[in-house]
N, CA, C and O atoms as a Tinker XYZ file with bonds, in Angstrom:
   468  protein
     1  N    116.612000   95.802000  136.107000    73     2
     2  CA   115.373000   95.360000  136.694000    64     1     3
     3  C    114.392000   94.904000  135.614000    63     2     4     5
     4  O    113.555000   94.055000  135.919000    81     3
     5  N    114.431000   95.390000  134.406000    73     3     6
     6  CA   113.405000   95.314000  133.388000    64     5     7
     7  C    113.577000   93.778000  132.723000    63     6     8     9
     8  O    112.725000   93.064000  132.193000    81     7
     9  N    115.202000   93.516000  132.988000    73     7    10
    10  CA   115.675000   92.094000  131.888000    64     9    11
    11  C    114.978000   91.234000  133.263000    63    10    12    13
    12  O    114.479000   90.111000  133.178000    81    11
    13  N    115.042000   91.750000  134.057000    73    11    14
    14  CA   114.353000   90.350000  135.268000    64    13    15
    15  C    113.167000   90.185000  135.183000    63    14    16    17
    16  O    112.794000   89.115000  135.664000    81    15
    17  N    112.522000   90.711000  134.830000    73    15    18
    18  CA   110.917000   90.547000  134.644000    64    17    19
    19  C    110.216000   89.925000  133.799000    63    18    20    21
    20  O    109.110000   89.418000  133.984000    81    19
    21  N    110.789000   89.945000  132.926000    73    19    22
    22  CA   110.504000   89.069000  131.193000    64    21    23
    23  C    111.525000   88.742000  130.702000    63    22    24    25
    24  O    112.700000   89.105000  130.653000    81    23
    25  N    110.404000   87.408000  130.060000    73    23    26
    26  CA   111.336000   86.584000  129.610000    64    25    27
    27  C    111.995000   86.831000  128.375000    63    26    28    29
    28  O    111.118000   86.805000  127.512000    81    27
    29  N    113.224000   87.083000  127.805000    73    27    30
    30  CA   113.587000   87.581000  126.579000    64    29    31
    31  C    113.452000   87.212000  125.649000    63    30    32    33
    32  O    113.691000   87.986000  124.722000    81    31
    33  N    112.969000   85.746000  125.311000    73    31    34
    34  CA   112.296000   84.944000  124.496000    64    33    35
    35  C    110.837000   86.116000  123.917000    63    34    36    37
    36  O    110.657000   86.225000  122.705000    81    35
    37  N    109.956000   86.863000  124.867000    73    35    38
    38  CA   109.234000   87.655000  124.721000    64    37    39
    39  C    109.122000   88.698000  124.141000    63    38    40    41
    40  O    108.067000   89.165000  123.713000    81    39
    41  N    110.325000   89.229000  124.054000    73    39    42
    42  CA   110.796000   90.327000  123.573000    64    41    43
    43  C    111.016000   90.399000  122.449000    63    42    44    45
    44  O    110.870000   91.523000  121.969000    81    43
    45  N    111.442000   89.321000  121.543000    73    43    46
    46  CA   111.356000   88.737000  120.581000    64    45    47
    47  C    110.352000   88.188000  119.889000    63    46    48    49
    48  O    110.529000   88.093000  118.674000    81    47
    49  N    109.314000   87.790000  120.353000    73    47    50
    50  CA   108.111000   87.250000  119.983000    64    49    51
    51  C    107.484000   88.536000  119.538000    63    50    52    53
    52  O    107.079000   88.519000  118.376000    81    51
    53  N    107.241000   90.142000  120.510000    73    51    54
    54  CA   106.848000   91.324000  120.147000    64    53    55
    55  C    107.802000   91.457000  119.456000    63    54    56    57
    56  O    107.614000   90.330000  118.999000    81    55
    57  N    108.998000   91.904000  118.741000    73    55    58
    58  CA   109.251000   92.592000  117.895000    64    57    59
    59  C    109.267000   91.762000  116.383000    63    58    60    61
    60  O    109.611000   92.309000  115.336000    81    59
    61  N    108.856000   90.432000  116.483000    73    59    62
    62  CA   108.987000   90.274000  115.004000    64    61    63
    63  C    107.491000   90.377000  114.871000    63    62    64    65
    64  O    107.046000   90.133000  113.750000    81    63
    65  N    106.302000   90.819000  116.193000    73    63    66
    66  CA   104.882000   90.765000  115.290000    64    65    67
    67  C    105.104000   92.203000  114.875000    63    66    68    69
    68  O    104.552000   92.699000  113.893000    81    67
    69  N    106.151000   93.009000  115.869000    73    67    70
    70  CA   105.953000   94.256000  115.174000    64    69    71
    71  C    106.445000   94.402000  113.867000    63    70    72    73
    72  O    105.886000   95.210000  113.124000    81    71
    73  N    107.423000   93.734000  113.462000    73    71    74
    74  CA   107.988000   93.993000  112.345000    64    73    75
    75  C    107.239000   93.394000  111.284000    63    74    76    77
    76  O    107.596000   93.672000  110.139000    81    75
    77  N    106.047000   92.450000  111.485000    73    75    78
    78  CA   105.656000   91.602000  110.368000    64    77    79
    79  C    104.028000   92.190000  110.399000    63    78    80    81
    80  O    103.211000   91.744000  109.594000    81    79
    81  N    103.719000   93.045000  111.230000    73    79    82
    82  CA   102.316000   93.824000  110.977000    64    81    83
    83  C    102.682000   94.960000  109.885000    63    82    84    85
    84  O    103.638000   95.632000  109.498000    81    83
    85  N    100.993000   94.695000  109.582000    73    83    86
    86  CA   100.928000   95.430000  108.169000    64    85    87
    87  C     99.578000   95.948000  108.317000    63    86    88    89
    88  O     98.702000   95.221000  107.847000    81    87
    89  N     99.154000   97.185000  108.935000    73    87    90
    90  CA    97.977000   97.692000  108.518000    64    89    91
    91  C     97.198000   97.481000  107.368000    63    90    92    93
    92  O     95.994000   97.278000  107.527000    81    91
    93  N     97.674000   97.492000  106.239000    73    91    94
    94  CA    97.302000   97.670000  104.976000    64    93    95
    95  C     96.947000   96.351000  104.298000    63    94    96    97
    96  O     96.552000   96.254000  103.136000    81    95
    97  N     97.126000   95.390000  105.118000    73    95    98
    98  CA    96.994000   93.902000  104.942000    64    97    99
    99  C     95.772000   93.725000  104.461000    63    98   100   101
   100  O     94.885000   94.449000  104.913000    81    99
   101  N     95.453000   92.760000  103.473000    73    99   102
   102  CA    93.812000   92.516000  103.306000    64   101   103
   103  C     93.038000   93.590000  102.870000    63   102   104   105
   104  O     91.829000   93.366000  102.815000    81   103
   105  N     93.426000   94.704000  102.546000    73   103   106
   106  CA    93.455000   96.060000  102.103000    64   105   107
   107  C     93.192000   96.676000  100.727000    63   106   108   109
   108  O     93.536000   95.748000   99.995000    81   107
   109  N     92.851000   97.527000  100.037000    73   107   110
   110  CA    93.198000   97.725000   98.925000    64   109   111
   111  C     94.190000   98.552000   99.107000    63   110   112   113
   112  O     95.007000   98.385000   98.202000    81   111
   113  N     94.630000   99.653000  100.100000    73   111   114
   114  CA    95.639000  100.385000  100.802000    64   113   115
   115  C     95.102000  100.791000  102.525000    63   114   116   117
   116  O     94.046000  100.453000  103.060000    81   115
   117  N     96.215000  101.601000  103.104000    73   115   118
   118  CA    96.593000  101.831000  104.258000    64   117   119
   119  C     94.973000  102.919000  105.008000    63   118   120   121
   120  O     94.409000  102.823000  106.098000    81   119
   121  N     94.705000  103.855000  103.812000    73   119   122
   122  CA    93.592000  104.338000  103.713000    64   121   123
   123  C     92.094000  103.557000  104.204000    63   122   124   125
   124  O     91.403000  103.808000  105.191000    81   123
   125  N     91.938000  102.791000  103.403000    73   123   126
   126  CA    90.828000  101.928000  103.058000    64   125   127
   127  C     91.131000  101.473000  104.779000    63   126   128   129
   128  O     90.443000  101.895000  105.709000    81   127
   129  N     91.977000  100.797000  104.887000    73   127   130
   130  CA    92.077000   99.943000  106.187000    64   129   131
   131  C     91.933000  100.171000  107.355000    63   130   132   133
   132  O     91.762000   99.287000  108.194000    81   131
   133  N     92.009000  102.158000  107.750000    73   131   134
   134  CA    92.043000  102.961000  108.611000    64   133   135
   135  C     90.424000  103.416000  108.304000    63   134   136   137
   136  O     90.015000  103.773000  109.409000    81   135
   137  N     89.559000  103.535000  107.537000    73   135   138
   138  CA    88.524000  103.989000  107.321000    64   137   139
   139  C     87.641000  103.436000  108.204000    63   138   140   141
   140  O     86.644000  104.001000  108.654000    81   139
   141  N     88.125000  101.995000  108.522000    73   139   142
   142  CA    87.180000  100.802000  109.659000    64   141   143
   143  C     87.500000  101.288000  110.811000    63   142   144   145
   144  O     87.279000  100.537000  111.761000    81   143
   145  N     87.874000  102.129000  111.002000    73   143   146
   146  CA    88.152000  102.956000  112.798000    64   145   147
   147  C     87.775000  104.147000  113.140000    63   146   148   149
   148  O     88.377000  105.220000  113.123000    81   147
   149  N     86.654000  103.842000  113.471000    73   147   150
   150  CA    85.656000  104.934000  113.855000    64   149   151
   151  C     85.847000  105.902000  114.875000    63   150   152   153
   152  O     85.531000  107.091000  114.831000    81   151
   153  N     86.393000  105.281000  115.795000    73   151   154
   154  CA    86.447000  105.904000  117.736000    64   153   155
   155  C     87.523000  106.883000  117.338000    63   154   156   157
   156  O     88.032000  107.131000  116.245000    81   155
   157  N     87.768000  107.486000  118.856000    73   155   158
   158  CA    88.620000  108.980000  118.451000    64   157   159
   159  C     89.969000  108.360000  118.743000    63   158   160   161
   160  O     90.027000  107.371000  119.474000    81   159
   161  N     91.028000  108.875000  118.224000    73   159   162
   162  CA    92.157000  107.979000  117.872000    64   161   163
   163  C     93.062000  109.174000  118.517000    63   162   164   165
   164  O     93.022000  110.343000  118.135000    81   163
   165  N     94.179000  108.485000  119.937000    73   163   166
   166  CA    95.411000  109.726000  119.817000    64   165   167
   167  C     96.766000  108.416000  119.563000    63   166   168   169
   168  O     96.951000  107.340000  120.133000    81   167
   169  N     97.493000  109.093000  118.495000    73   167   170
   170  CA    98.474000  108.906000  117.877000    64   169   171
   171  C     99.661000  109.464000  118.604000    63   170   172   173
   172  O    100.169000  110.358000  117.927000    81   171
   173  N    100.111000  109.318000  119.418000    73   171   174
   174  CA   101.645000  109.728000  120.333000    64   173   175
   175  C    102.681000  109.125000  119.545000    63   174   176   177
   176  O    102.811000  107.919000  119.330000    81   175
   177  N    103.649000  110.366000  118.994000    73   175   178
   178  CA   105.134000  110.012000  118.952000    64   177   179
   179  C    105.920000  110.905000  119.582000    63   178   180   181
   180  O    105.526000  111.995000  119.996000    81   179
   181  N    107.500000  110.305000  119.710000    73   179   182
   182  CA   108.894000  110.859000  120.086000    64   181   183
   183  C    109.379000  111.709000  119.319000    63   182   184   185
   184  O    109.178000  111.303000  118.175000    81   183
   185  N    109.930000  112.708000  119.304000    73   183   186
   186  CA   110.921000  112.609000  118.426000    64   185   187
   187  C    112.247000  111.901000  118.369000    63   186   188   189
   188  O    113.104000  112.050000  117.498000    81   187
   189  N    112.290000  111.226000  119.266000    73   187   190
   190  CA   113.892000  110.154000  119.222000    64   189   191
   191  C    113.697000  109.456000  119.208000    63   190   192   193
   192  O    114.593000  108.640000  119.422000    81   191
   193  N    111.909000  108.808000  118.864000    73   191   194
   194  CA   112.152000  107.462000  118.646000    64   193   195
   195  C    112.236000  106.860000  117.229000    63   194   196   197
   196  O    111.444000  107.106000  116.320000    81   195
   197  N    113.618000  105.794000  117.144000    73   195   198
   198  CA   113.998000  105.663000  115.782000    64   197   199
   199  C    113.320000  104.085000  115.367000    63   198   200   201
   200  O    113.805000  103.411000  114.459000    81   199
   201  N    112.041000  103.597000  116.247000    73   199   202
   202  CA   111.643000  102.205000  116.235000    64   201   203
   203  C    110.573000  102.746000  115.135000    63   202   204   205
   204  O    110.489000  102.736000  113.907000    81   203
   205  N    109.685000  103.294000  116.388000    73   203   206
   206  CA   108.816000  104.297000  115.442000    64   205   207
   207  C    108.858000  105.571000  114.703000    63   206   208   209
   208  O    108.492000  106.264000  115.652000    81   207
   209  N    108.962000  106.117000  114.086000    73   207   210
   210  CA   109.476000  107.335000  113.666000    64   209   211
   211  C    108.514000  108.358000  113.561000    63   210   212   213
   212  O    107.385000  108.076000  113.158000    81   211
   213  N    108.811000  109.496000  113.869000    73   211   214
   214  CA   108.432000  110.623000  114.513000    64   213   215
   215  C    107.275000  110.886000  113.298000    63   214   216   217
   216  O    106.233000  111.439000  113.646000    81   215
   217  N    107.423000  110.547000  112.065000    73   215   218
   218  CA   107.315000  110.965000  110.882000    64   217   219
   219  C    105.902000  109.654000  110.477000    63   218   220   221
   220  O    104.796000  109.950000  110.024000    81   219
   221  N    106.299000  108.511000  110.747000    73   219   222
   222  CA   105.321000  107.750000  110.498000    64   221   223
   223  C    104.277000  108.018000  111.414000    63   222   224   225
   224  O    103.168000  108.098000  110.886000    81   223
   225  N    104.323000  108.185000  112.682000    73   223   226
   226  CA   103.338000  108.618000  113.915000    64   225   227
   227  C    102.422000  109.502000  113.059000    63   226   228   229
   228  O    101.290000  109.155000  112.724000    81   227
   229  N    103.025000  110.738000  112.710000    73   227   230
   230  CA   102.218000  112.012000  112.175000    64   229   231
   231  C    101.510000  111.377000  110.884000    63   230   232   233
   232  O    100.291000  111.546000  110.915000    81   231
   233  N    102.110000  110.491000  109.434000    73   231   234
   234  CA   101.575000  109.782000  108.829000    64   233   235
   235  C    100.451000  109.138000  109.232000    63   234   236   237
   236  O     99.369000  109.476000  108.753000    81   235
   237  N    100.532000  108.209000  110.085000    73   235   238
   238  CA    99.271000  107.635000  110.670000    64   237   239
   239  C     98.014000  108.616000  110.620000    63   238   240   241
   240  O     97.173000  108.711000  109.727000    81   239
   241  N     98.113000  109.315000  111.812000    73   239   242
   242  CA    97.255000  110.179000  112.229000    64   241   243
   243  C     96.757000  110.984000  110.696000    63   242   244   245
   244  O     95.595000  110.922000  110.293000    81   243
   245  N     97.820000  111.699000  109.986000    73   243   246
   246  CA    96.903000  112.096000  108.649000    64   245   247
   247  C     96.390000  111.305000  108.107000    63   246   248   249
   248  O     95.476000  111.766000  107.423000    81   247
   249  N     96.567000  109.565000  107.994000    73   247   250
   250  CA    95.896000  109.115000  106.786000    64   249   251
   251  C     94.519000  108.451000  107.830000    63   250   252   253
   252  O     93.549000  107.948000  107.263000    81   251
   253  N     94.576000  108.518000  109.222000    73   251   254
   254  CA    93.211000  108.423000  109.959000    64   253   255
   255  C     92.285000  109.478000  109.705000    63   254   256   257
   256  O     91.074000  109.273000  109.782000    81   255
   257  N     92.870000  110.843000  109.339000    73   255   258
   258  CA    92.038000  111.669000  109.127000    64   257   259
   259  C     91.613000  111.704000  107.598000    63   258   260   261
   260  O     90.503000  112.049000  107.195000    81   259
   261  N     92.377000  111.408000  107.038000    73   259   262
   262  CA    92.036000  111.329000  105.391000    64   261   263
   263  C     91.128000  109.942000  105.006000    63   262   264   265
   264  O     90.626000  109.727000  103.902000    81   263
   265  N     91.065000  109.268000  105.913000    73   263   266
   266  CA    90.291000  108.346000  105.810000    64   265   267
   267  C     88.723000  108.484000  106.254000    63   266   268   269
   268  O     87.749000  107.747000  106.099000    81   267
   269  N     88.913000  109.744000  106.867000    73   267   270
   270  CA    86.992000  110.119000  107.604000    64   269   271
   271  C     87.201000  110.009000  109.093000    63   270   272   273
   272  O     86.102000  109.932000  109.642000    81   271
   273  N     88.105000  109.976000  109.871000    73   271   274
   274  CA    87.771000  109.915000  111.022000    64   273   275
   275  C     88.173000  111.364000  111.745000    63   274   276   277
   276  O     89.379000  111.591000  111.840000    81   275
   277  N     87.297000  112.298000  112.228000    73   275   278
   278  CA    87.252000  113.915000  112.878000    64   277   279
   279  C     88.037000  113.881000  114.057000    63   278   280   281
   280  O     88.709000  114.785000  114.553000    81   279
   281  N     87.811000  112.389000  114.547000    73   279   282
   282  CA    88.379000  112.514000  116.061000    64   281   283
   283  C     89.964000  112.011000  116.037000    63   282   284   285
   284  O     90.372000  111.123000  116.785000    81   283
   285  N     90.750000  112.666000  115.123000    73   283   286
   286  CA    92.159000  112.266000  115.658000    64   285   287
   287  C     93.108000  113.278000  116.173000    63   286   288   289
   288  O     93.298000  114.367000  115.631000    81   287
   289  N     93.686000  112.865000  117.237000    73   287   290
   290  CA    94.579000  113.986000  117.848000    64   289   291
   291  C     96.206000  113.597000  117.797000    63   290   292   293
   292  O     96.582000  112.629000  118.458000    81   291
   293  N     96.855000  114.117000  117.261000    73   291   294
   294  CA    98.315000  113.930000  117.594000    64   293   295
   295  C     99.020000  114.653000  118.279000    63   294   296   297
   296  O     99.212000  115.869000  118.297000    81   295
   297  N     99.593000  113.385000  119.143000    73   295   298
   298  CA   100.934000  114.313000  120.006000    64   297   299
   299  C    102.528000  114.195000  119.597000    63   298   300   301
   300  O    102.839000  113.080000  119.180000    81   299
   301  N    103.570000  115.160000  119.652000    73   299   302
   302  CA   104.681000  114.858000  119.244000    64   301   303
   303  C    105.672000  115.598000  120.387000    63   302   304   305
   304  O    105.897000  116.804000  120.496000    81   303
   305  N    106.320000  114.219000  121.405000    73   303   306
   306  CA   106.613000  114.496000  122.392000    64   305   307
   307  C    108.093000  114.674000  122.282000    63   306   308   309
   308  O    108.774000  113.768000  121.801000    81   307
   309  N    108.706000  115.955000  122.762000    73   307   310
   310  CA   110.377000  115.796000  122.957000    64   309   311
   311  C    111.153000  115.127000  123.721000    63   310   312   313
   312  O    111.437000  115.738000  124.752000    81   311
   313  N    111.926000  113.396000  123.548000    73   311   314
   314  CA   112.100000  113.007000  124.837000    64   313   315
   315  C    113.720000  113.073000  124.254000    63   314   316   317
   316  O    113.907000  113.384000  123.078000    81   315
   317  N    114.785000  112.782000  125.094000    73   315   318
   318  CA   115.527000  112.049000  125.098000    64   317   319
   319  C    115.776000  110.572000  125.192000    63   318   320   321
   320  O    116.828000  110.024000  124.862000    81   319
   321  N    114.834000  110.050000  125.616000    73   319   322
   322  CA   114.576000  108.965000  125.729000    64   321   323
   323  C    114.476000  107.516000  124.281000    63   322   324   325
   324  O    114.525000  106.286000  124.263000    81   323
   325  N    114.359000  108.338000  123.539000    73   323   326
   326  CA   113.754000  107.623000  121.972000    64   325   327
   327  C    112.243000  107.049000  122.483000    63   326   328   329
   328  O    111.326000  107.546000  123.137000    81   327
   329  N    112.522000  105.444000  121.692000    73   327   330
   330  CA   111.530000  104.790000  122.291000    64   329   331
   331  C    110.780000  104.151000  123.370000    63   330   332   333
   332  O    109.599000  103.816000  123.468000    81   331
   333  N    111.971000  104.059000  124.297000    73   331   334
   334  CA   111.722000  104.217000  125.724000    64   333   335
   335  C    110.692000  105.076000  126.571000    63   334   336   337
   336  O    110.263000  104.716000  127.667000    81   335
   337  N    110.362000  106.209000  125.955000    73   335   338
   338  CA   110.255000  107.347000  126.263000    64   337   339
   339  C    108.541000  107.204000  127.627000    63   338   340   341
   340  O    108.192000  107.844000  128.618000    81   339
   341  N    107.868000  105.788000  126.713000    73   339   342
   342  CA   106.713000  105.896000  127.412000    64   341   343
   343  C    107.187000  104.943000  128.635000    63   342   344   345
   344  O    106.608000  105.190000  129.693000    81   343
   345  N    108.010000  104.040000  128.667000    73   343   346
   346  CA   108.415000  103.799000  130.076000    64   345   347
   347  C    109.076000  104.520000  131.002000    63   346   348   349
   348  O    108.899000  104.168000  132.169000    81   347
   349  N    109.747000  105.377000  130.812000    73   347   350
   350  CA   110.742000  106.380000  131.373000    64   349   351
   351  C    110.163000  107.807000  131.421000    63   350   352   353
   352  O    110.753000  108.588000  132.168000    81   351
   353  N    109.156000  108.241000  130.775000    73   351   354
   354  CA   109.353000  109.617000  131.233000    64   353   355
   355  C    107.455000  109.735000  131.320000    63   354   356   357
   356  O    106.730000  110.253000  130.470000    81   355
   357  N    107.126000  109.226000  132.325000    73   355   358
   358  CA   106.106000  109.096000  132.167000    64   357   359
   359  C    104.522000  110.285000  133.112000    63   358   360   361
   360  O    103.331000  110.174000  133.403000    81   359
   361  N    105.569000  111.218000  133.204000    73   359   362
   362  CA   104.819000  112.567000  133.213000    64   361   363
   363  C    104.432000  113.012000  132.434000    63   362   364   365
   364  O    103.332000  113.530000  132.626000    81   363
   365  N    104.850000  113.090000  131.477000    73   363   366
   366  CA   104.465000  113.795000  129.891000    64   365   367
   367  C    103.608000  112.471000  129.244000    63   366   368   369
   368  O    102.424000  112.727000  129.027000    81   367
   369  N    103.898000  111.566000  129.024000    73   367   370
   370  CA   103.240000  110.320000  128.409000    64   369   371
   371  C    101.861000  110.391000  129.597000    63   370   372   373
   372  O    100.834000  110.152000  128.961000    81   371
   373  N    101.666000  110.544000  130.509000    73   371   374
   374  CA   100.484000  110.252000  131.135000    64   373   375
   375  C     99.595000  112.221000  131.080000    63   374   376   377
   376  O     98.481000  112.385000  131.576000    81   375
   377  N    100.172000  113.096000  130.587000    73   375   378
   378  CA    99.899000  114.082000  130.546000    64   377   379
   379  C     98.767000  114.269000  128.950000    63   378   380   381
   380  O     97.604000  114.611000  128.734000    81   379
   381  N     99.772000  113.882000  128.256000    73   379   382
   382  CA    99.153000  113.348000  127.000000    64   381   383
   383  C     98.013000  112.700000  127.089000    63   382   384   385
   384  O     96.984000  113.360000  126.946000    81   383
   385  N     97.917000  111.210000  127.354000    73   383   386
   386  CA    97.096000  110.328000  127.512000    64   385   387
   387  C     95.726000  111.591000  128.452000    63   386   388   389
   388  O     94.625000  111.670000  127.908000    81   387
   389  N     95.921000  112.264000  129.504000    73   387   390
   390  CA    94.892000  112.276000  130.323000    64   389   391
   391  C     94.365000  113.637000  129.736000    63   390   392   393
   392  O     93.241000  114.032000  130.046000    81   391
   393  N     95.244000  114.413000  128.819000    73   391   394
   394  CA    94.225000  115.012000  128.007000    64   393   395
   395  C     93.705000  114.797000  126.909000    63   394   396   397
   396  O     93.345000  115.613000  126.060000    81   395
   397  N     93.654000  113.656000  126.903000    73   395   398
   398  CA    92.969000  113.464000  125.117000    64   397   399
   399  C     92.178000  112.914000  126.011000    63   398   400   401
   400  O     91.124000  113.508000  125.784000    81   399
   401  N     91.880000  111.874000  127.239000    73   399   402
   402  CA    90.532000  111.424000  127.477000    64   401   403
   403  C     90.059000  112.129000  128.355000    63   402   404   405
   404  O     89.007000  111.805000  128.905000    81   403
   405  N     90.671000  113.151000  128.652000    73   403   406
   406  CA    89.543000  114.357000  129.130000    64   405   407
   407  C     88.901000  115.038000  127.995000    63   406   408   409
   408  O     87.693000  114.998000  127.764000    81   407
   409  N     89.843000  115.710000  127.254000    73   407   410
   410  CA    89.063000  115.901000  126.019000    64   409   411
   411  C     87.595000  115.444000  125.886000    63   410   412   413
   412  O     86.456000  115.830000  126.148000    81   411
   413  N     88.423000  114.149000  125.197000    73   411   414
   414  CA    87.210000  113.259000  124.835000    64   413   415
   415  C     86.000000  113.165000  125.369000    63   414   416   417
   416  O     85.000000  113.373000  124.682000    81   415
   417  N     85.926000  112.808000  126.787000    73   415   418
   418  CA    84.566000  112.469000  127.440000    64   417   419
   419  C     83.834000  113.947000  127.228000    63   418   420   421
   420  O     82.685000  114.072000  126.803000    81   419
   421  N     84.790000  115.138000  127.636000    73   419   422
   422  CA    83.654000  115.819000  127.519000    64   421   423
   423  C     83.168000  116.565000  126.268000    63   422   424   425
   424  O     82.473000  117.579000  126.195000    81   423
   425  N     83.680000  115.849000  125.355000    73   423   426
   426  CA    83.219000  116.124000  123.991000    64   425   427
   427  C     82.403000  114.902000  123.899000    63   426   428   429
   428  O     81.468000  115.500000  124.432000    81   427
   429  N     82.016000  113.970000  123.742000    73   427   430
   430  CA    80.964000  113.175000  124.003000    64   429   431
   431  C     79.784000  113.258000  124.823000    63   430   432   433
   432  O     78.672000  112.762000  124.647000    81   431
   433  N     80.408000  114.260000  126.117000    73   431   434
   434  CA    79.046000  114.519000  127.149000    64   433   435
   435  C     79.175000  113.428000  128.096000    63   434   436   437
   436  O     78.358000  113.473000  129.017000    81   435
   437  N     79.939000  112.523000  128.105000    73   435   438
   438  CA    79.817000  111.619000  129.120000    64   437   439
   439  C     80.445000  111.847000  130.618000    63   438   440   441
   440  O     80.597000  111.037000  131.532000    81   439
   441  N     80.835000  113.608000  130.516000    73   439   442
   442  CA    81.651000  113.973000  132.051000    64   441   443
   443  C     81.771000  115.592000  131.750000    63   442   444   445
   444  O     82.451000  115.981000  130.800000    81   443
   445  N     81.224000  116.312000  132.422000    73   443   446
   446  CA    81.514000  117.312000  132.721000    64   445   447
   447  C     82.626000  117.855000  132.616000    63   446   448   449
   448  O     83.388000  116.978000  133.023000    81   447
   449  N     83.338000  118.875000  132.292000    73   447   450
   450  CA    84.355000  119.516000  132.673000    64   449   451
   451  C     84.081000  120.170000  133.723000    63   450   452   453
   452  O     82.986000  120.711000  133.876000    81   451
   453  N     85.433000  120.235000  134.961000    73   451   454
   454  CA    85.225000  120.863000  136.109000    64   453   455
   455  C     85.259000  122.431000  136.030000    63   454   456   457
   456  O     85.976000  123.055000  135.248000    81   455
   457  N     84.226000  123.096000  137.112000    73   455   458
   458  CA    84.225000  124.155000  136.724000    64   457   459
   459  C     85.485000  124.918000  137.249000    63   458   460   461
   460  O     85.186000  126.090000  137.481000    81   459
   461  N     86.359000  124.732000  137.424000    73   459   462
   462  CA    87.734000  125.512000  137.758000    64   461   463
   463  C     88.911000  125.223000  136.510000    63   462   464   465
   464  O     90.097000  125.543000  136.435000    81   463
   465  N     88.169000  124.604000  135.745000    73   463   466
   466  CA    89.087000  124.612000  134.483000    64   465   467
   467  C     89.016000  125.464000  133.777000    63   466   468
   468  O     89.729000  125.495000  132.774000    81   467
């Protein structure tokens, strides 16, 4: 169902920007470049995913924090899935996601936490 939907020409177009992005671009390093990202940052990895690696995910997120930013949260999810994982298992991927922006808002003040939490 997924090859019917897009065009595979597409698929291709995303993976060589993925492969040809470079955070660190224009940079003096990876540091410096992450320092320009202020907002609260969640960093989700797999552990099976071998596109992204479990290891660079957690990298990220430390050098967001080593760069000055307080608000980073990492998640490190067990799927079977690898990289798939956020199309396919998407209880846990939306579990993730809806507590970091619960978190968030009400660490900003912009929403209450309910009082039965």
């Amino acid at each position: 169902m997924f090859c019917t939907m897009y065009d595979p020409n597409s698929l291709l177009y995303i993976s060589k920007a993925m492969d040809l992005f470079d955070i660190g671009e224009d940079h003096e390093d990876i540091t410096s470049a992450c320092a320009k990202i202020t907002c609260p940052i969640m960093v989700l990895g797999v552990t099976t995913d071998i596109l992204f690696p479990i290891w660079q995910q957690k990298q990220l997120a430390d050098v967001c924090r080593a760069a000055g930013n307080g608000k980073v949260t990492f998640y490190s999810l067990d799927s079977v899935y690898g990289h798939d994982t956020f199309l396919l298992n998407l209880n846990d991927i939306g579990s993730a996601v809806k507590g970091f922006l619960d978190t968030e808002q009400a660490h900003s003040g912009r929403v209450r936490p309910r009082k039965d939490q």
